[in-house]
C-alpha atoms as one frame of an Amber mdcrd trajectory, in Angstrom:
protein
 -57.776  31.612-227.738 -60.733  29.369-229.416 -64.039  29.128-227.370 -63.036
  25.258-226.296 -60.208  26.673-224.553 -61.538  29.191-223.050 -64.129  25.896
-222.208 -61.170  24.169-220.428 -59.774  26.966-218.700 -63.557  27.859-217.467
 -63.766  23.673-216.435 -60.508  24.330-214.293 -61.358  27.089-212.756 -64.515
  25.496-211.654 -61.912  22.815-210.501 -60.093  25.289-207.856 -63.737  26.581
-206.968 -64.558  22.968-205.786 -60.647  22.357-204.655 -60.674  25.722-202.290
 -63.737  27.635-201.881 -65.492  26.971-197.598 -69.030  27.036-196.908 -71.638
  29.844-196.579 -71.330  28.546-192.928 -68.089  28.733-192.553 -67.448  31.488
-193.774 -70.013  33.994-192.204 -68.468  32.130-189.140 -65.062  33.059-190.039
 -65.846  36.669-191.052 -67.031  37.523-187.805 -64.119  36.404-185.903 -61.100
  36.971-188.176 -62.122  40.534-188.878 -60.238  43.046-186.508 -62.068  46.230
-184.552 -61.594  49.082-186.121 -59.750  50.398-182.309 -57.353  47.002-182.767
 -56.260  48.344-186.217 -55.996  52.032-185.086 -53.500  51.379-182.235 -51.452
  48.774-184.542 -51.861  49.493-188.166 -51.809  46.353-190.524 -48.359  45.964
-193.016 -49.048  46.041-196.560 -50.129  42.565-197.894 -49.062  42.946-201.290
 -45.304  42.826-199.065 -46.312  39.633-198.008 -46.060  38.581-201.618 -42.657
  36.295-203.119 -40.322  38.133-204.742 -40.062  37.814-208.719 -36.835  36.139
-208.737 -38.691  33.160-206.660 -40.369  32.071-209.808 -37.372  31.823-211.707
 -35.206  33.868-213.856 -36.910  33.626-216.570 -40.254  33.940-215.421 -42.358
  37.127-216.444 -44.531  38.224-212.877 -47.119  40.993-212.831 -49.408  41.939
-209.816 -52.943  41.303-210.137 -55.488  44.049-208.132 -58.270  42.787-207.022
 -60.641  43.931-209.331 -59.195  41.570-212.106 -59.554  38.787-209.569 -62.772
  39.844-209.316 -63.671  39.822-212.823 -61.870  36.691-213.697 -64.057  35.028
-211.124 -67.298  36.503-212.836 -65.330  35.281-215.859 -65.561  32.044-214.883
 -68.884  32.179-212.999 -70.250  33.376-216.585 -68.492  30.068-218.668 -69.476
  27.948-215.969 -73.282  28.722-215.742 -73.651  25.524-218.449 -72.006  23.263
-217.171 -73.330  19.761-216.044 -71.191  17.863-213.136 -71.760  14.921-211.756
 -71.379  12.919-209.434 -74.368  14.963-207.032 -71.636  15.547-203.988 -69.209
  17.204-206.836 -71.699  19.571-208.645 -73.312  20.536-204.919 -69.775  21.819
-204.186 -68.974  23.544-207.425 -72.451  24.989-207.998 -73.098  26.283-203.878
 -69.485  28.074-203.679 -68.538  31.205-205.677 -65.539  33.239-204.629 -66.236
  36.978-204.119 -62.916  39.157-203.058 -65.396  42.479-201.596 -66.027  40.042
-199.134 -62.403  40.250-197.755 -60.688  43.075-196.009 -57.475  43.288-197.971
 -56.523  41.028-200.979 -52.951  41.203-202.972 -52.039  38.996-205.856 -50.040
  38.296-208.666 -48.889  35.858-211.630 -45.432  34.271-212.776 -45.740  33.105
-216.354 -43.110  30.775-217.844 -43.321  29.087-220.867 -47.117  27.395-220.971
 -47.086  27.416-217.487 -48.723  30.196-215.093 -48.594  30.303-211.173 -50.618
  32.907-209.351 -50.330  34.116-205.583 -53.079  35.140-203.923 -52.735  36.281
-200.355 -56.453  37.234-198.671 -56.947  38.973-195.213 -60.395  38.758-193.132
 -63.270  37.754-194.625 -64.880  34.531-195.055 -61.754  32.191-195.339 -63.616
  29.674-193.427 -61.938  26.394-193.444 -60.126  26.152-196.768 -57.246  24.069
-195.786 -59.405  21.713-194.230 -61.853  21.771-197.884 -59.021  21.281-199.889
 -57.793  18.371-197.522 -61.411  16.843-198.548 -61.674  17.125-201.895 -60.212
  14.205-203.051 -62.245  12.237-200.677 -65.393  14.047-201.764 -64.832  14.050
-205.192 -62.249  11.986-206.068 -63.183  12.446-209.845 -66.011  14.354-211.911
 -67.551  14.011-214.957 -68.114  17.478-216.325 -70.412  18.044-219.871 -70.906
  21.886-221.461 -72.522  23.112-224.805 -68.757  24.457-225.596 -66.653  21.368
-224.673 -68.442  18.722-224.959 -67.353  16.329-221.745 -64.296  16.160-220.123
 -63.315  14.047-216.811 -61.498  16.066-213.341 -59.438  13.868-211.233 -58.016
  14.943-208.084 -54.995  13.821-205.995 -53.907  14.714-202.627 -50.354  15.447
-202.548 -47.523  15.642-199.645 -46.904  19.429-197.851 -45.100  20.268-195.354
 -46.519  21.263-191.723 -47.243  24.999-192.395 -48.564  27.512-190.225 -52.205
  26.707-189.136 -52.872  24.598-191.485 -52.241  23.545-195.032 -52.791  21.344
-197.915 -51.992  20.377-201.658 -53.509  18.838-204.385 -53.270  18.127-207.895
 -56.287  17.904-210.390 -56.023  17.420-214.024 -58.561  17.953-216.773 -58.841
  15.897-219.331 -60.875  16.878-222.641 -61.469  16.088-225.896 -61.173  18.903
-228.663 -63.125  19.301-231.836 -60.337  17.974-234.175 -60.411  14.708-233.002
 -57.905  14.829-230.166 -57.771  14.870-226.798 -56.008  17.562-224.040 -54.624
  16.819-220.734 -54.450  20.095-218.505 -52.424  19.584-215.519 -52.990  21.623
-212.296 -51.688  22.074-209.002 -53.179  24.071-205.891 -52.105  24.692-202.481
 -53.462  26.735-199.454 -51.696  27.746-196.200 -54.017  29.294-193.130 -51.932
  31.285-191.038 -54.159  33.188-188.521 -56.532  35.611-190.356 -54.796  34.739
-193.658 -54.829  32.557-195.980 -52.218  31.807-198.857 -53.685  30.155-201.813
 -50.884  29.440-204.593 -51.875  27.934-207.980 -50.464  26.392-211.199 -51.666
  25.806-214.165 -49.864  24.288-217.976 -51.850  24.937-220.698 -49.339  23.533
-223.364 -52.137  20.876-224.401 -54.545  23.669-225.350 -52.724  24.561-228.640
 -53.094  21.401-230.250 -53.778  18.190-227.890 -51.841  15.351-226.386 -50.783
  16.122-222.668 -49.295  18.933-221.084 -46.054  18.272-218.828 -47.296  18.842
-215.167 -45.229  20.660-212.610 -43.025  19.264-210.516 -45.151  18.699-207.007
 -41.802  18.912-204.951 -40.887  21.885-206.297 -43.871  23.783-206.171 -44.405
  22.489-202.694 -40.964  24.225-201.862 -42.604  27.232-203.613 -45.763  27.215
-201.350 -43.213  27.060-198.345 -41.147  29.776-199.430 -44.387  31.811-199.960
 -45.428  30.701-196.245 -42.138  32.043-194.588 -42.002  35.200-196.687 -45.895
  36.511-196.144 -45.220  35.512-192.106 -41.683  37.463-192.201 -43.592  40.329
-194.007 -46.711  40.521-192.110 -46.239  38.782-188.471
């Protein structure tokens, strides 16, 4: 992968940073009274999360799924946090979000994930447990308002323009929301990539579901990448609802 994609890919991750990541605030608030006593999980020991997970065959039959451990979502967050240090965003309201949120999984109590690759397109699963979840339904509900579109300049992709759209979910659990957000960016050879994105995030007591896709067909050499189909992966973060509250209620 060339260093401008690797650009992009660092520019939308920065995008789900802004989309889903809660306050300092809100989280140390929501650390201290998600986390379970240590007497609370003795007398009723907690299921496996990674159970909580869909099943392969949800992605499709010809998807290829592998499990993520949380140490890769830790590094691919540093990853990020790394490619993102140059980047400029504006308007103020967008790069005070981006720039005062970083995700860091030791700060939750359990964390399973995993990815579903199909053709250009990737959706990961991440289920998180405790911890500073904070209020990233009701974030991600915002972020449209907030930042309805940024303007984002780096050293190794030149500029490239974030728009976000709120999108129709269903009435899940404690909470949830969905939103699209596509990056748009112009590559060295003249032309210009659309990247397509999706996220959604379900609270559902002490957890929170945060599903994810992202087409990167564009990448390999311009024009615009076909985006995912927002019913369908709306029935996807439903189906991932029902089966983490069937696995771990």
């Amino acid at each position: 992968m060339s260093s401008t994609a690797r650009g992009i890919l660092a520019v939308s991750a920065s995008a789900l940073l802004l989309a889903g990541c809660g306050s300092d605030d809100g989280g140390d608030e929501s650390a201290s009274s998600g986390s379970p006593s240590s007497s609370a999980a003795e007398e009723s020991p907690e299921a496996d999360l990674a159970s909580g997970l869909l099943p392969a065959d949800a992605f499709g039959a010809d998807a290829s799924v592998v499990a993520i451990s949380p140490e890769q979502l830790a590094q691919g967050a540093g990853l990020a946090a790394s490619n993102a240090e140059g980047l400029q965003i504006t308007p103020e309201e967008c790069a005070v979000a981006v720039e005062g949120t970083q995700p860091d999984f030791d700060d939750f109590d359990d964390v399973a994930a995993q990815s579903a690759t199909t053709g250009s397109g990737t959706t990961v699963e991440v289920l998180v447990r405790g911890g500073p979840t904070g209020d990233t339904v009701g974030q991600l509900e915002e972020a449209a308002a907030r930042c309805p579109q940024a303007q984002v300049t780096s050293p190794d992709i030149g500029r490239a323009t974030i728009t976000f759209e709120p999108l129709e979910v269903d009435d899940l659990g404690d909470g949830a929301a969905l939103l699209r957000y596509t990056t748009a960016v112009s590559l060295p050879d003249g032309t210009q990539a659309t990247v397509p994105a999706l996220i959604g995030a379900v609270q559902d007591g002490d957890r929170v579901l945060i599903l994810m896709n992202l087409e990167t067909a564009a990448l390999a050499g311009g024009g615009a990448a076909a985006p995912a189909d927002p019913a369908a992966f709306a029935d996807l973060l439903a189906q991932a609802y029902e089966a983490q509250a069937a696995a771990l209620d």
